[in-house]
N, C-alpha and C positions, 0 to 999 in steps of 0.2 A: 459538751454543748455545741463545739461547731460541726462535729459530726452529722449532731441529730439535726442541726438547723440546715445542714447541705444535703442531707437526705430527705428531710423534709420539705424543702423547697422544692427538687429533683422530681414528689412525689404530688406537686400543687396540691399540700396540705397548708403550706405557711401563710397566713395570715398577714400581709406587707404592714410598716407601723405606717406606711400610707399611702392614700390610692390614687397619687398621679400617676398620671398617662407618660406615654416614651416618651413626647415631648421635652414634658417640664422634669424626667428621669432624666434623662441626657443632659441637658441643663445642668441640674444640680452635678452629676459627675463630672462635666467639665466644670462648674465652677469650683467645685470641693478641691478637684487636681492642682486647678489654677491657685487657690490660696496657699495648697502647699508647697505650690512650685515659687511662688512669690514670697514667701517666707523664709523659704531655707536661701534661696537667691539672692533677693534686693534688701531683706531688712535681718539676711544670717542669722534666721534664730534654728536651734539646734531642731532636729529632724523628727525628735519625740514629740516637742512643743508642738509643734507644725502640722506634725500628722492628726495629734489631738483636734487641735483649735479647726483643721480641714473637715476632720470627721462629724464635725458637730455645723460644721457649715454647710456640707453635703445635703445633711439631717434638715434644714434649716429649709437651706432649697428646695428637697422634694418635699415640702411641705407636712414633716412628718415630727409631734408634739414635742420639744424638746427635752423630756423626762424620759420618751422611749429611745428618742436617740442616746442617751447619756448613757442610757440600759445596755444598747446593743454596743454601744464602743467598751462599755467596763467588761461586757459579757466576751467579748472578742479577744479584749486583751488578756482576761482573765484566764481564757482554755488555751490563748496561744503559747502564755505561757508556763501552763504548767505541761504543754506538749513538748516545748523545747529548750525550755530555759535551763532545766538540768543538766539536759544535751549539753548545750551553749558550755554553760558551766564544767563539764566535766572534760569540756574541748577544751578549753584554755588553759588547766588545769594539766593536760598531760601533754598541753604546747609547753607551755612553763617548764616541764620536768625536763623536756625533752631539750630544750633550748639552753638551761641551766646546768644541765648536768655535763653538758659537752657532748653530747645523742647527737645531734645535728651535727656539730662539728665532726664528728667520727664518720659518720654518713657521706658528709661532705669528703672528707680529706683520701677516704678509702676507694671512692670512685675518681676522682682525680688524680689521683695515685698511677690507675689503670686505664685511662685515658691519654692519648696521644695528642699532638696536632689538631689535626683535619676531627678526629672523633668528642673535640673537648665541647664545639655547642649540644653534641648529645647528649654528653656527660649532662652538665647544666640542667637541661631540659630534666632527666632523669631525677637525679637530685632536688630539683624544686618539686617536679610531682610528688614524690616519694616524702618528703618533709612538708609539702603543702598539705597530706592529708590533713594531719590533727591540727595545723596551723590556722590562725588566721589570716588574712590575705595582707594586712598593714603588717602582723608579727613575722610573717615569711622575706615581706621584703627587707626587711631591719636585721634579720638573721642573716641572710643570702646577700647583702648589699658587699660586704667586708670580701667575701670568696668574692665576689664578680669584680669586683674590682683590683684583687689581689691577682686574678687570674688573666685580668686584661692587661695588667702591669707587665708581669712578669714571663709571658707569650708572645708580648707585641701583638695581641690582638686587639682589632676594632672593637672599643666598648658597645655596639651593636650586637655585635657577633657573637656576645659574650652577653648581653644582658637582655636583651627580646628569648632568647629559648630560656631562662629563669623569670621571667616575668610570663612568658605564657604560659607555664607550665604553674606556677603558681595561682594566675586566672583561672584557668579550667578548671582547677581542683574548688576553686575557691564558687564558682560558678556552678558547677554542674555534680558535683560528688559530697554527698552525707557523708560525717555528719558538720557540714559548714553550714550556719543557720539561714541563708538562702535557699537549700532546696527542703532543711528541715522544715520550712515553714510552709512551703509550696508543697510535700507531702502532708503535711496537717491537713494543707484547707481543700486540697482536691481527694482527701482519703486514699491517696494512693501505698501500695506495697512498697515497701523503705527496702526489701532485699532487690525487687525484681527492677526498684530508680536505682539503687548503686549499680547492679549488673549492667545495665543498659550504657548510665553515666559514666563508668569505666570505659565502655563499650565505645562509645560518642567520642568518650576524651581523647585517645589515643590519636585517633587519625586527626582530629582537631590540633593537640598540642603539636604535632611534629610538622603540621602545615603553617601554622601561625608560629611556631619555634624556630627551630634551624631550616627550616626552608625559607620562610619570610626575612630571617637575620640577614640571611645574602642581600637580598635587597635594600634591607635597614641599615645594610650597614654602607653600603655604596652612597644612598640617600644623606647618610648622616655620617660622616666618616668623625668621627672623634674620640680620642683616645681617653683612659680614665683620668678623672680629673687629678691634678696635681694639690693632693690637699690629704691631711693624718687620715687615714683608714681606719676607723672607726675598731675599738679592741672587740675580739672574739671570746666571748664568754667561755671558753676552754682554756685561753690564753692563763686564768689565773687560777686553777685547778692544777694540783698534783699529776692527779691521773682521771680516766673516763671510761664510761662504759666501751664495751668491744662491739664491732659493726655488724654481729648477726644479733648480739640480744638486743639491739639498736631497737635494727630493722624490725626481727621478729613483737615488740612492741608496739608498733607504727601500726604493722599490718593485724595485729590482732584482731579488732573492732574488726574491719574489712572482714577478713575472712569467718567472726561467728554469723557477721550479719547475713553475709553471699552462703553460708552453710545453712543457716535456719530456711532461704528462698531458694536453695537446691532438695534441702526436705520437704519443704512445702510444695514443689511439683512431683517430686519423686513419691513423697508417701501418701501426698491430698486425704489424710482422715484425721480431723482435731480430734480425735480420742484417741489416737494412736499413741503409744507412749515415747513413741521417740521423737514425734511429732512435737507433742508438748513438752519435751526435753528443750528443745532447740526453738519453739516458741521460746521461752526464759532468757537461755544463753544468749540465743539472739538477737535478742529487742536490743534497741542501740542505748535503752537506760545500762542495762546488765554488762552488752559490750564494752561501752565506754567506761564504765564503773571496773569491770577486770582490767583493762589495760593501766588505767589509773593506779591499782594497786599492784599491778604486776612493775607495770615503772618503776615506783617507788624501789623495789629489789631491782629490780633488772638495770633501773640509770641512778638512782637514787646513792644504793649501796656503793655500786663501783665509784663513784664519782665522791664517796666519802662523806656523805652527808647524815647527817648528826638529825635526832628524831624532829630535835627543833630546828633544825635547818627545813627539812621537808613540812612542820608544819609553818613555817614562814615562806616558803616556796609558793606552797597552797593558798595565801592569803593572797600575795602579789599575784597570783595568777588570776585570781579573783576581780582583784582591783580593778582592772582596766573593762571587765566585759560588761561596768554597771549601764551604760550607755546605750550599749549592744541590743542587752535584754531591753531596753526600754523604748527604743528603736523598734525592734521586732514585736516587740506586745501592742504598742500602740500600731503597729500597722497590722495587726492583725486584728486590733477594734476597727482599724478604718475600712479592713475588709468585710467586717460585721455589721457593718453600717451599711454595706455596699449589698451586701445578700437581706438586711434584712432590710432593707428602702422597697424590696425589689427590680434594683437594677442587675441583681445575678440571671432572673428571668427573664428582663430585658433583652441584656447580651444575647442568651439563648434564644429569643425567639428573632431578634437581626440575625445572627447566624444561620438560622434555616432560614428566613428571606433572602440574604445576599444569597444564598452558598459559597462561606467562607470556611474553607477545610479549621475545623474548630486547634487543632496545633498551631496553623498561620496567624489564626488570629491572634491566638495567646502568645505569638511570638510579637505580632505588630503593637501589641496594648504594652506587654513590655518594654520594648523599645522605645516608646513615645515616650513614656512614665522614666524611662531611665535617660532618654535627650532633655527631659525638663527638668528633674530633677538632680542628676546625675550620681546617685545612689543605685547601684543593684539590688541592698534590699530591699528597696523601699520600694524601686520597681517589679519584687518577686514577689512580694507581700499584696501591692496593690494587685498586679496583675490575677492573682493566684486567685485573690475574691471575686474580682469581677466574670473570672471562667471560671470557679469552681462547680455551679451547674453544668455544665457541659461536661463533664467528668460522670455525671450521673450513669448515663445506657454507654459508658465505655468500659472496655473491655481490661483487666489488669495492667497487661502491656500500653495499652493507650493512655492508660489514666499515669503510668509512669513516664510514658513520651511527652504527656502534655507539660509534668512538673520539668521535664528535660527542655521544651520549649521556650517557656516563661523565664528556666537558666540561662540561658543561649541568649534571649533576648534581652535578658538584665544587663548582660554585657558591651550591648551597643557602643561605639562610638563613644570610649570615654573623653573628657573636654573639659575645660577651665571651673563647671561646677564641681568636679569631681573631687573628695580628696587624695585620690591615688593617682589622679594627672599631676599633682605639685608635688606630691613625696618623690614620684620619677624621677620628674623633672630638678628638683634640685640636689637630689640622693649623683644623679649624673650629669649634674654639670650645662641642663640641654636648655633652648631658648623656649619657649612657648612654640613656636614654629616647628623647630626640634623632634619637640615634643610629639605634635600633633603627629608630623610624619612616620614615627617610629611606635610610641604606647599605643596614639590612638587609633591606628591603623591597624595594629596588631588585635588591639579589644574586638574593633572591627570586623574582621577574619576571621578569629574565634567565634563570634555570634554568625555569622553568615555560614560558615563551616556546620557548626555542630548544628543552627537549623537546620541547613540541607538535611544531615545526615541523618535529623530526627522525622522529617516526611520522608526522607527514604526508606528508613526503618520500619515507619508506618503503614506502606504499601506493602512489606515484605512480613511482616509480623502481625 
């Protein structure tokens, strides 16, 4: 359904559910924003509530019958998430394995093993990307918090130095790389190629993480000189395991998904014919339902097995992996009614036709409408989600690559300037011991550089591709 409703729009066939002018359109979007920003803010109701109770005030504003509004926010939530909730689900589900089984810790303890000195913020950096795939971004820092502080211990190094390249590397991934439900959803609503956004997002993140990583840490850590805090180190879920899986079937699980997905969008320019049979081989394998669904059962043998786990261990595993992401989906659905409200008000046509009167490169903007939406409200998703509806026309007469540079922008720009609404400024902040002041100087600085970094690189990209 939001396909046809963003192709249709694209093709001025849709029909608005109403026919105010830019005007009283603008209106209703700032106002819609402003309720949600004022809710999750001043009166902390949770971010599903909030986006609901917004999207129907949007509706309300642009003076459009409140039966159709009701329509397009259940219709929005409804395809978003059967576009990614599985995703979502099947993420958490091989974060879980991976975390449980002691996957992580082997990952972890193998590359610090072979790490020196002067090489161990690489190390860090390495390790967070590399584990931040299947992870969530709160699940990464909760894994990773125990190493970084073991490793600031026992180094003598600035917990700076040591915890900005595992925090950046864990943002980018969590920002800009499928399948984290930020860009899965920002590929939903712009129809972009999920092979040729990872390729790219790889592409982006590198020079990103190592800038905002161990190059920034130097800084962060002069800014902020303090050492890890003096308090129990939190126990490593390995610590009470016998034994764990080994660090290539680790790896080779991690990266699975990765590579059927970058193999089906290397077929797909290499062979360019859907009837071709290899073609639709790797259509299959590659969709990220299939890839995440193989590594999932591949886990199970590959972290599952070694790590000793009992049939009903792994189906309780599965359960608690579940648990935590009922929020998530509900988060992401409702903000993908609120984007459906936003396309079909016709403020998706809106945006489109300011864009050709400013001429505002349509990437910039979807990086500026992010950021604004992620300084108010201080969620990424909720700024990838908004943002992604209100530019998903603009994605229409673009070209593959652009249509995955722009979901690359709306990442980049979710990650603005994290601050005091955020909840990944206070897990930091008290996971390390830092003052609010602290804080700011080091997380949100670094969030900071990550969005500015990987926009540049996503208009750079765009000139060249």
């Amino acid at each position: 359904m939001t396909r046809l409703s963003v192709e249709m729009l694209a093709a001025d066939t849709v029909e608005p559910i109403t026919s105010a002018g830019h005007a009283q359109l603008g209106i209703a979007v700032l106002a819609g924003i402003a309720v949600i920003v004022l809710l999750i803010t001043k009166f902390k109701l949770h971010a599903f509530l909030a986006l609901t109770i917004g999207s129907l005030a949007l509706g309300a504003f642009a003076g459009a019958p409140l039966d159709k509004a009701i329509t397009s926010f259940t219709t929005g939530l409804g395809s978003t998430v059967a576009g990614v909730g599985v995703l979502i689900a099947l993420g958490a589900i091989l974060g879980k394995l991976l975390a449980d089984s002691g996957g992580a810790d082997q990952i972890v303890d193998t590359i610090l093993a072979k790490a020196g000195g002067r090489s161990m913020p690489w190390a860090m950096v390495l390790i967070a990307s590399v584990i931040g795939l299947p992870l969530f971004f709160e699940v990464g820092v909760v894994l990773l918090i125990p190493v970084v502080l073991m490793v600031a211990k026992r180094g003598n190094f600035s917990l700076m130095r040591i915890g900005i390249p595992a925090l950046a590397g864990l943002s980018v991934m969590h920002g800009l790389v499928p399948p984290h439900p930020g860009p899965l959803v920002a590929i939903d609503a712009v129809q972009a190629n999920l092979g040729v956004t990872l390729a790219l997002g790889v592409l982006i993140a590198i020079p990103t993480v190592i800038i905002a990583g161990p190059v920034f840490s130097r800084f962060a850590a002069r800014w902020v000189d303090v050492p890890a805090p003096d308090r129990m180190i939190p126990q490593r879920p390995s610590e009470e395991l016998e034994r764990r899986p080994g660090f290539g079937a680790t790896l080779a699980t991690i990266l699975l998904p990765v590579v059927l997905m970058l193999a089906k969008a290397l077929v797909d320019i290499v062979v360019d014919d859907p009837e071709h049979s290899v073609q639709r081989v790797f259509d299959v394998v590659g969709s990220p339902l299939i890839a995440l669904l193989a590594a999932v059962i591949v886990g199970m043998f590959t972290l599952g097995r070694p790590a000793g786990f009992s049939k009903e261990r792994l189906q309780q595993l599965v359960e608690k992996g579940l648990a935590p992401i009922a929020g998530i989906l509900l988060i992401v659905g409702a903000g993908g009614g609120f984007k459906q409200t936003l396309i079909d008000s016709g403020v998706g046509q809106m945006v489109l036709e300011i864009s050709e009167d400013w001429s505002i490169p349509a990437l910039l903007l979807a990086w500026l409408i992010a950021v604004v939406i992620r300084l108010a409200t201080g969620s990424a998703t909720v700024a990838t989600v908004s943002a992604a509806g209100l530019v998903a026309p603009l994605a229409a007469d673009m070209s593959t690559t652009h249509t995955a540079l722009l979901v690359l922008a709306i990442g980049a720009g979710s990650l603005f300037f994290s601050h005091v609404n955020d909840a990944g400024f206070w897990l930091v902040k008290e996971y390390f011991g830092l003052s609010v002041g602290q804080t700011v100087k080091t997380w949100s600085v670094m969030e900071t550089i990550i969005s500015v970094v990987a926009g540049g690189l996503v208009l750079l990209l765009s000139l060249i591709i």
